[in-house]
C-alpha positions, 0 to 999 in steps of 0.5 A: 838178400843180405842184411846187416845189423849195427848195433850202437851204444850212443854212449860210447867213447864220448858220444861219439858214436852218433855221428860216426853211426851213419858213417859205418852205415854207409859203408856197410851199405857197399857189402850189404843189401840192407843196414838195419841200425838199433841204438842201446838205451839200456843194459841188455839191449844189445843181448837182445838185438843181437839175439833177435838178428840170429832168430832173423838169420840176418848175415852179420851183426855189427857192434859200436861201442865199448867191451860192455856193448861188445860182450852183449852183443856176443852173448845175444849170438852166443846161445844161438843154433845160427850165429851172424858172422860178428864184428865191431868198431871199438869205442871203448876205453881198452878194447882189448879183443879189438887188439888182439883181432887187429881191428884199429883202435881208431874208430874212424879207421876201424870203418875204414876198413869195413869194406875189406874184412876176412873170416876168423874163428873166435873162441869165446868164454862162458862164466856161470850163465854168462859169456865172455869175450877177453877176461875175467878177473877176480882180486883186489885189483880188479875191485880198485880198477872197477872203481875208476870213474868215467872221466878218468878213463876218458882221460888216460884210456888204459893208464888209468887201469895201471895207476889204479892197479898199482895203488892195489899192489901196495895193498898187502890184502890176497884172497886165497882161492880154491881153482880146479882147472880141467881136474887140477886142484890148486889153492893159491893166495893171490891179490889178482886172479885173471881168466882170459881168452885173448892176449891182451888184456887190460890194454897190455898187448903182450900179458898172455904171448901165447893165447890166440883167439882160436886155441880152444884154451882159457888161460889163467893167470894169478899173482902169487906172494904178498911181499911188495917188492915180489909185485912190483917186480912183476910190472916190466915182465907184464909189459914184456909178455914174460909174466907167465913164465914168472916163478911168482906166478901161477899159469894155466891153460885149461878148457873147463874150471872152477874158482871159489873164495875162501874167508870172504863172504862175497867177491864179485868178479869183473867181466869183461870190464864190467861187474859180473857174478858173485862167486863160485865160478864155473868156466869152461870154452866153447872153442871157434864159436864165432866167425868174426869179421876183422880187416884182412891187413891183420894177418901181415902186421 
């Protein structure tokens, strides 16, 4: 028999999620011998929902909600001998992975297409003794858009991150960082450091062109210089995906690393769209970990 587990964060995308639960499950009853459906009420929840399914051997783990709800329910699979094929419906503000895996951003479309997915292999990222999915990201940047309230968010989804990220570019205050990636030793002062698996990120679909969700690579992106005008020139290539290519910007890709701070007696690191570890970092790939679900009209767009 064939089950499924859909794991749902009742919080997600404005409550939405109630109602189009029962919607999803439906569907998922087409492919399925049986649909389990477990709400979160809490922070770890769907870690241990998931990790509790692969104990199980159930066939596949489903997740509704936002990045938080989607990184949980990797890193309940991510430790785990037998891994459930995985997938999602994306409730988020930004869902970044959904945009690079083609899964629509419309949660009503995204169930739509349940019925009709194919197989993909997905690297995922381990920060510490932590998983993730899309990025990590350190600097003030990411501590201004950390701050962006949840109302904000509803209201202006990925715009939000921008404006709040380019009030921080005026700040003149870079962090200078001792990286070591795959034994290179680099110190760069930067006011935003970025760690990402996937092209998109942070709703920009085109920041990292040549990161695929199966390469085996992290790739590291950082803002150097502090002058305003060197920042602000960056914006049009940063929706153009010729940032990395940038003479005011350091690019890596690398397989295993470390970040440290220097001057600054703490820095937390923003991952996958929440808080995550204070640093030093470690970081390393654990390259096409996952099989993940996505619709099969992904590889014609």
């Amino acid at each position: 028999m064939r089950e499924a587990l859909l794991i749902v964060n009742p919080s997600s995308g404005t409550e939405q999620a109630g109602a189009l639960s029962s919607v999803a499950e439906e569907k998922l009853a087409e492919i399925y011998d049986k649909v389990t459906i477990k709400y979160t009420e809490k922070g770890g929840d769907a870690t241990a929902f998931a990790k509790a399914a692969a104990e199980q051997g159930i066939a596949a783990v489903f997740a509704m909600g936002g990045d938080g709800t989607v990184n949980e329910t990797i890193s309940g699979l991510a430790e785990q001998e037998y891994r459930p094929d995985f997938s999602f419906v994306p409730l988020g503000t930004v869902n970044d992975l959904a945009r690079s895996l083609g899964i629509p951003m419309d949660p009503k479309e995204a169930i739509a297409h349940l019925d009709s997915l194919e197989e993909k292999k997905l690297d995922i990222g381990k920060v510490n003794d932590h998983y993730f999915a899309n990025v990590v990201a350190l600097g003030t940047i990411p501590t201004a858009v950390q701050e962006v309230d949840v109302e904000q968010k509803t209201k202006l989804g990925p715009l939000a991150y921008f404006l709040e990220g380019t009030k921080a570019l005026a700040n003149h205050e870079s962090h200078t960082f001792d990286i070591v990636v795959d034994g290179e030793k680099i110190t760069q002062d930067s006011i935003l450091v970025l760690i990402a698996l996937t092209s998109s990120v942070g709703g920009f679909e085109k920041l990292l062109p040549k990161a695929e969700i199966d390469d085996g690579y992290l790739h590291l992106i950082a803002l150097k210089g502090s002058a305003i005008m060197d920042k602000l020139n960056i914006i049009p290539k940063i929706f153009t995906g010729k940032a990395p290519e940038d003479d005011k910007i350091l690019y890596r890709k690398f397989t295993l690393g470390s970040i440290e701070v220097q001057e600054v007696e703490e820095m937390t690191a923003n991952v996958d769209g929440d808080e995550g570890d204070k640093l030093p970092l470690t970081l390393k790939v654990l390259p096409q970990h996952l099989t993940v679900l996505v619709p099969k009209k992904a590889d014609n767009e």
